[in-house]
C-alpha positions as CSV (number, residue, x, y, z in Angstrom):
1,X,-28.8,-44.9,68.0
2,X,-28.1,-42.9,71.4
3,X,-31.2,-43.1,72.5
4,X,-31.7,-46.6,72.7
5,X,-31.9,-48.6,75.8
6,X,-29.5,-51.9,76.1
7,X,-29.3,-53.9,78.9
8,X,-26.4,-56.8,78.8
9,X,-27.1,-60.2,79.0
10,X,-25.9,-60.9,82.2
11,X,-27.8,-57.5,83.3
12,X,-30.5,-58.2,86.2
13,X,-32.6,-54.6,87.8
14,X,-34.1,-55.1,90.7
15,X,-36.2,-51.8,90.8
16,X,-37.9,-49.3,88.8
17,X,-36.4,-48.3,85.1
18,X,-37.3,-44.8,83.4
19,X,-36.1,-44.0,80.1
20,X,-37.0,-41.8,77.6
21,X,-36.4,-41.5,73.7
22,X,-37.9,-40.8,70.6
23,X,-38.9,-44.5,70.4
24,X,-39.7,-47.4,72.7
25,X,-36.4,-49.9,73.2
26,X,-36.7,-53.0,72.6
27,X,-35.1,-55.2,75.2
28,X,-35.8,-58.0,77.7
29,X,-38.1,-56.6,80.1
30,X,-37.8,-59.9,82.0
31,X,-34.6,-58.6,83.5
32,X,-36.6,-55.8,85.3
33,X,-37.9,-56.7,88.4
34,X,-39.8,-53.3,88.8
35,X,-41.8,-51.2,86.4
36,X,-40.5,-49.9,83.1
37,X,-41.7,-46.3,83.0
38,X,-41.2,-44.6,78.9
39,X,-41.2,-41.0,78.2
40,X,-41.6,-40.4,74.6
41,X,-40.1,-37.5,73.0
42,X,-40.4,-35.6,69.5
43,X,-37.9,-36.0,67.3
44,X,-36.3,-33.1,65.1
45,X,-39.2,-33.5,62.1
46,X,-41.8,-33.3,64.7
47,X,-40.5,-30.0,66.9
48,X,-39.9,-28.4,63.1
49,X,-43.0,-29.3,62.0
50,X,-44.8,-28.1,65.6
51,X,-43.1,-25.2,65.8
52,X,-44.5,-24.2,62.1
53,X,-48.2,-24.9,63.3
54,X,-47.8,-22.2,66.0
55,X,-46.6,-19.9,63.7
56,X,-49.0,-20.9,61.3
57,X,-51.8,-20.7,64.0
58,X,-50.8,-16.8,65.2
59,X,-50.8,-15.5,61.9
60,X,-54.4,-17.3,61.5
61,X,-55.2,-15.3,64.6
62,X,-53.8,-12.0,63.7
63,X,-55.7,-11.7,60.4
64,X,-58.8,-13.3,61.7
65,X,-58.9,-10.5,64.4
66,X,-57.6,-8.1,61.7
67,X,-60.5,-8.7,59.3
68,X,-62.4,-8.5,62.7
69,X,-61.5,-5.1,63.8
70,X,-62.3,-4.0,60.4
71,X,-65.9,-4.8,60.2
72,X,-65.9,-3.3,64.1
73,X,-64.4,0.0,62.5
74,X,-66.6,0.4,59.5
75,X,-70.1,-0.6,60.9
76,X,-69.9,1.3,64.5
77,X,-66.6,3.5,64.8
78,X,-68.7,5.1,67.3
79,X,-69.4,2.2,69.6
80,X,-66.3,0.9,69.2
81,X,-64.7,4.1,70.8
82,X,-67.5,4.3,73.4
83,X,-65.9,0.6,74.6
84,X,-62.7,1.0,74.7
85,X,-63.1,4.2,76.2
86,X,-64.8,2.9,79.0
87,X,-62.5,-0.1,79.2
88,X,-59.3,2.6,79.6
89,X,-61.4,5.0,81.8
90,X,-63.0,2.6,83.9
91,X,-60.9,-0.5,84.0
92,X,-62.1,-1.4,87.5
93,X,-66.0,-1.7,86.6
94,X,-65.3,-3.7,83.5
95,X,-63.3,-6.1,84.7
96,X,-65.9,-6.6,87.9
97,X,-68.7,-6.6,85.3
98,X,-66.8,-8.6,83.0
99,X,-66.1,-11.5,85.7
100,X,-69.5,-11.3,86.9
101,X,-70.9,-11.8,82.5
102,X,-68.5,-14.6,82.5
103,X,-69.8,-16.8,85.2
104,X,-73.9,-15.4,85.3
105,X,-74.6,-14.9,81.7
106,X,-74.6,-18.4,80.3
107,X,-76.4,-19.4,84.0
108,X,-79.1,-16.7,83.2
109,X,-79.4,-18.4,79.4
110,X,-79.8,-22.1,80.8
111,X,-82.8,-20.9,83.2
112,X,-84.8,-19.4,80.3
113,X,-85.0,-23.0,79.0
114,X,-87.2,-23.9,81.6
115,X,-89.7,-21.8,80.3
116,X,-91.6,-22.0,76.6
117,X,-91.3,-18.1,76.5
118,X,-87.8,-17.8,77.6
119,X,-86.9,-20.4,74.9
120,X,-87.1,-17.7,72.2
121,X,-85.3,-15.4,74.0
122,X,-82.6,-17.6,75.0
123,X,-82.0,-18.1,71.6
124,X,-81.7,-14.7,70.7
125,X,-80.2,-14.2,73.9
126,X,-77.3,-16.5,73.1
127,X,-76.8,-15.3,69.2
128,X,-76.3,-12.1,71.0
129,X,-73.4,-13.2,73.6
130,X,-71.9,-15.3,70.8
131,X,-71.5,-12.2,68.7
132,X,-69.8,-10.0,71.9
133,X,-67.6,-12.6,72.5
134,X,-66.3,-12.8,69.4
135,X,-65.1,-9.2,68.8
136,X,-63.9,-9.2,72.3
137,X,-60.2,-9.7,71.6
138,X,-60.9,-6.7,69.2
139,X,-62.0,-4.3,72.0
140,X,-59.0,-5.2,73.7
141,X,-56.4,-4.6,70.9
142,X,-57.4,-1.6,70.1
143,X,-57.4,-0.3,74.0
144,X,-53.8,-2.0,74.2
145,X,-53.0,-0.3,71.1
146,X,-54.6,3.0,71.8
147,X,-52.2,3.1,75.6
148,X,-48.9,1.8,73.1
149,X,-49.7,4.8,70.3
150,X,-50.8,7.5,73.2
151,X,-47.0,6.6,74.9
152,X,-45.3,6.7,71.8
153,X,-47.7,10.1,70.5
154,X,-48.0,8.5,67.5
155,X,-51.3,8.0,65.4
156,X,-53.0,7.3,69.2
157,X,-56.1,9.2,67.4
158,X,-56.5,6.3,64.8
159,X,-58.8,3.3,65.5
160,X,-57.1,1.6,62.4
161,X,-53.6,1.9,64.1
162,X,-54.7,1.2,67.5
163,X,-55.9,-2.3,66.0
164,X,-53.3,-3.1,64.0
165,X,-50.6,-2.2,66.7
166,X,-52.7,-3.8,69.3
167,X,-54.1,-6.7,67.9
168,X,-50.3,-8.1,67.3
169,X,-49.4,-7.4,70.5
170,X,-52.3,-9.0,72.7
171,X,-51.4,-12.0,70.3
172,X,-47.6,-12.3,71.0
173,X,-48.5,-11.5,74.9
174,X,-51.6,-14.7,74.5
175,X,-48.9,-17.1,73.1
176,X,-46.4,-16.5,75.9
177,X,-45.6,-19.7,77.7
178,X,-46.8,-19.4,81.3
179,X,-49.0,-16.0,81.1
180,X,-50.4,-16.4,77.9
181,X,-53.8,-17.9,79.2
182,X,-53.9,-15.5,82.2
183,X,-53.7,-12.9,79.3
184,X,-56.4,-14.4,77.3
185,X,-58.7,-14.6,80.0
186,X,-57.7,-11.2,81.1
187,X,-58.8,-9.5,77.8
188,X,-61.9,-11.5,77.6
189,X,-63.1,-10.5,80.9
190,X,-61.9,-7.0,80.3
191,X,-63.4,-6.4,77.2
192,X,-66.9,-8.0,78.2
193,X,-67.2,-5.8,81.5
194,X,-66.5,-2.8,78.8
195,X,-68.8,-4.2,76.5
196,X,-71.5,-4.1,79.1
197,X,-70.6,-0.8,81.1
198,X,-71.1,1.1,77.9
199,X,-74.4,-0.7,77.3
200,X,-76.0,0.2,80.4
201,X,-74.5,3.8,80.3
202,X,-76.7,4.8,76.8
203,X,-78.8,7.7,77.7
204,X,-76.1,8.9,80.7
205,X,-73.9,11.6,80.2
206,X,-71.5,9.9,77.6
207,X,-67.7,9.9,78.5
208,X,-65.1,11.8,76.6
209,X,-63.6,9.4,74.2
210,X,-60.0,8.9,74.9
211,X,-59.3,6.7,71.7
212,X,-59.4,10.3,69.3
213,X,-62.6,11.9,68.1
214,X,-65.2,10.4,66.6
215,X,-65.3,10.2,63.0
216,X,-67.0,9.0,60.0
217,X,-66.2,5.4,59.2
218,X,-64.7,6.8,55.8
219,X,-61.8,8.5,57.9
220,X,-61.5,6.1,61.4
């Protein structure tokens, strides 16, 4: 095989070795007065076989987060709008909010342990922030989505395009190879300083929705 390592028998190395192959070589080490550094690598089977469990694992993504936005635009069309309106209108706030949630909130949720009262509440607390942050991807595929469709003038006033358009695209953009966890991060923060924006802004003069009008779930 090519990528085997031989050494002759009259073959003496006085230093390091560094070698690399899909397998360790067998050969007298003896004849190595350094250090014998081995880099493994995959061979074909293996890159085949990794390469179909990313595909495998974004398409498990994109329906997870499909099935997601679906519940999101049958229980609270309304609420969904409100977020992503405020994420689009006032990207600023939610991503200073957002990066503030992050780091404070699960501080805020250890410190009610200390307390018997606070237990409870921490509880609910934490059922609460497990919820947001699992539809937060949503909130920002349909923002994305919303910006794509509103450039194109296409369907920008549907919350069921604006998902489907955006939730594929946030995906392809979180499995890039260096900016894909920069993305990830990114929409998580954005869409949890949204998230809470619109929260604190109930009973305020409510901003005009920029993701279409709102409708009746039958019809989002």
């Amino acid at each position: 095989a090519t990528d085997v390592l031989r050494l002759g028998d009259t073959a003496h190395i006085e230093g390091n070795v560094w070698y690399s192959g899909t397998a360790a070589s067998a050969f007298d080490q003896s004849k190595v007065n350094g250090t014998v550094y081995f880099t493994e690598h995959p061979t074909q089977a293996q890159q085949h076989s990794n390469r179909g469990a990313k595909v495998a694992g974004w398409i498990y993504w994109t329906v997870a987060m499909w099935l997601a936005a679906v519940v999101l635009i049958l229980a609270i069309p309304r609420g969904l709008r409100a977020v992503t309106t405020t994420m689009q209108r006032r990207p600023g706030l939610s991503f200073g909010w957002g990066a503030l949630a992050l780091f404070a909130a699960p501080m805020a949720l250890v410190l009610l342990t200390f307390t018997i009262f606070g237990i409870p509440v921490m509880f609910a607390l934490l059922l609460m922030w497990l919820i947001v942050m699992a539809f937060t991807p949503v909130w920002a595929g349909v923002s994305v989505g919303h910006w794509l469709l509103r450039k194109a003038r296409w369907h920008a006033d549907s919350l069921w395009w604006c998902a489907g358009v955006g939730v594929v695209v946030l995906l392809l953009a979180a499995h890039l190879p260096l900016f894909g966890p920069l993305v990830t991060v990114l929409a998580l923060v954005w869409s949890l300083g949204g998230v809470m924006v619109t929260t604190v802004s109930i009973g305020r003069a409510k901003p005009k929705a920029v993701v279409g009008p709102a409708k009746s779930s039958a019809t989002s």
